[in-house]
C-alpha positions in Angstrom: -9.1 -14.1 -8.3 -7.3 -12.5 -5.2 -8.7 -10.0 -2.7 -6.0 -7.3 -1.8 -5.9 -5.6 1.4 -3.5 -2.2 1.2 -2.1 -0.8 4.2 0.7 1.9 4.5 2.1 4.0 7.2 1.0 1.6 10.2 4.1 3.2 12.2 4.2 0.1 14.5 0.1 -0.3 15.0 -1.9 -3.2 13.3 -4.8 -4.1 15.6 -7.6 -5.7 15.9 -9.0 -2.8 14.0 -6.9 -3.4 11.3 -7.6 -7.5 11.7 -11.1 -7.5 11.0 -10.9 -5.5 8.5 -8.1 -7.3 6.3 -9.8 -10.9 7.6 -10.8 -12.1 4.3 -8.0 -11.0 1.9 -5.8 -13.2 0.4 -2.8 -11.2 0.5 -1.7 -7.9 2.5 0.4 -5.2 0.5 2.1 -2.7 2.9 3.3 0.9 0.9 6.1 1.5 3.9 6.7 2.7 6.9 6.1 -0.4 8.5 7.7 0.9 12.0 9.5 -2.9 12.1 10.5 -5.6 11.0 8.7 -7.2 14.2 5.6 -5.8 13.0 6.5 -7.0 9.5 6.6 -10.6 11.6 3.2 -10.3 12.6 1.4 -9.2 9.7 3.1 -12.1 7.5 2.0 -14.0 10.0 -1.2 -13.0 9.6 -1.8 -13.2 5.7 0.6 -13.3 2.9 2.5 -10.0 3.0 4.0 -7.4 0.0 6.0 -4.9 1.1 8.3 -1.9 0.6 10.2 0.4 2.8 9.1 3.8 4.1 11.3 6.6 5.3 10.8 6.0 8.8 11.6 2.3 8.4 14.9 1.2 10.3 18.1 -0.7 8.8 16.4 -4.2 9.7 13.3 -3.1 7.8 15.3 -1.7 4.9 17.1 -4.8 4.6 14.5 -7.0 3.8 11.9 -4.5 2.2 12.9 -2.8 -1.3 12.2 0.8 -2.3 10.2 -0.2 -5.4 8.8 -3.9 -5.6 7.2 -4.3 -8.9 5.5 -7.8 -9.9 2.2 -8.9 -11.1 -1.1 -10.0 -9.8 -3.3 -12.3 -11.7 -2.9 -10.4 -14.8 -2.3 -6.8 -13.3 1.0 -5.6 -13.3 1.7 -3.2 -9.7 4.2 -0.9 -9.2 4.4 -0.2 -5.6 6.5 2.3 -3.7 6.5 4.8 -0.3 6.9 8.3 -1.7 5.2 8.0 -4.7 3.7 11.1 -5.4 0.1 11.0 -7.5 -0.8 11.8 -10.8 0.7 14.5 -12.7 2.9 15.2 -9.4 5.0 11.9 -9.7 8.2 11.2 -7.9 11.2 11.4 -10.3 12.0 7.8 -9.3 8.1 6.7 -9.5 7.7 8.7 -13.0 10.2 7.0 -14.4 9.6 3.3 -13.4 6.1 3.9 -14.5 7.0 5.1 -18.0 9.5 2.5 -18.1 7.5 -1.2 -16.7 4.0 0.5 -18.0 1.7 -0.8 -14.5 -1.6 -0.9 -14.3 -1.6 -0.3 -10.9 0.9 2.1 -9.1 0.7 2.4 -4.8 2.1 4.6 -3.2 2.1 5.6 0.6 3.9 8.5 2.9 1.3 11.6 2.1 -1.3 9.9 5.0 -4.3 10.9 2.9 -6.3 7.9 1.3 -6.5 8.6 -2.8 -7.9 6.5 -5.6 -7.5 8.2 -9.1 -7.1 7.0 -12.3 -4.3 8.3 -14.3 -5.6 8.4 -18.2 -1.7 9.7 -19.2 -0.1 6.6 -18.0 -3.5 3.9 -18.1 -2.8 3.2 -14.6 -5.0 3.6 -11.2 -3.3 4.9 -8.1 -3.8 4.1 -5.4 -2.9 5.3 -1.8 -4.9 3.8 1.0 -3.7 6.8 3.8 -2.9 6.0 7.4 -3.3 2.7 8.9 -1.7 4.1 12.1 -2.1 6.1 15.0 1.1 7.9 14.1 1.1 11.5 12.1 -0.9 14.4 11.3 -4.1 12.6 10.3 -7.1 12.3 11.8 -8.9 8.9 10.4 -6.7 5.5 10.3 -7.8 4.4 6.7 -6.9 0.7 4.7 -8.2 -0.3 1.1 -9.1 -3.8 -0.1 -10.0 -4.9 -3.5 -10.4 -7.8 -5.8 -8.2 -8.3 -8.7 -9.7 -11.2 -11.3 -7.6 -11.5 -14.4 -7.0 -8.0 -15.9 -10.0 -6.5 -13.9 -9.4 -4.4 -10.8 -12.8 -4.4 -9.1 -15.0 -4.3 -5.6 -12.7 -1.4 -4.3 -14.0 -0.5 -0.3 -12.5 1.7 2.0 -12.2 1.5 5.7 -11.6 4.4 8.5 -11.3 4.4 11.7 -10.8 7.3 14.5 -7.6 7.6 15.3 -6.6 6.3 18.7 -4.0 8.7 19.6 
């Protein structure tokens, strides 16, 4: 059993906000635009850390982060991506790595609006957790975290948070 926390687009902000609220997760999984890699630093500092590369992220950031990272969890294979798109509006790339490695979980970040829907054409639940960030057009800072046990995906909560800036 592992308990996820999911952040994306922190632009360079993870706070004590953000701290508390990913305190008891096992791992952290970061769907891009990290702002750094110093911030990258800090986070894997703080717990375990899965990420990919958002289109804000600089050369240092792209270096070390993918575009797609795909791998499994207990039992739950996770596709994970920035610009994702959603269900039925997939990006070509994302569409055709999900038809391809079949996941039962695809993340995606970039569109800065929090979404969990389940996708009956591909079996799979996307995710997007929003904002973490006080950067962009949003108005809440939002994170996910969930438990995954075995094949089960389960105790999903969301957080949100005004947005400092």
């Amino acid at each position: 059993m592992k308990r996820i926390g999911l952040i994306s687009d922190t632009h360079g902000t993870f706070d004590r906000t953000l701290q508390d609220f990913l305190a008891e997760v096992d791992e952290i999984w970061h769907a891009g635009d990290i702002g750094s890699l110093e911030l990258a630093d800090r986070i894997a500092a703080f717990k375990p850390l899965r990420a990919v590369r958002g289109n804000i992220d600089g050369s240092d950031v792209r270096r070390v982060c993918p575009e797609y990272l795909s791998f499994d969890c207990e039992r739950v294979g996770v596709l994970m991506t920035h610009i994702g798109g959603y269900p039925g509006h997939y990006a070509a790339g994302a569409a055709e790595r999900i038809r391809t490695l079949r996941p039962r979980l695809f993340i995606a970040g970039h569109s800065h609006i929090l979404k969990v829907i389940y996708d009956p054409a591909h079996e799979l639940l996307h995710l997007n957790p929003g904002a973490a960030g006080c950067y962009g057009f949003h108005k809440v800072r939002s994170a996910l975290r969930f438990t995954i046990d075995g094949a089960e995906i389960r105790d999903m909560e969301i957080g949100e948070w005004p947005r400092l800036r």
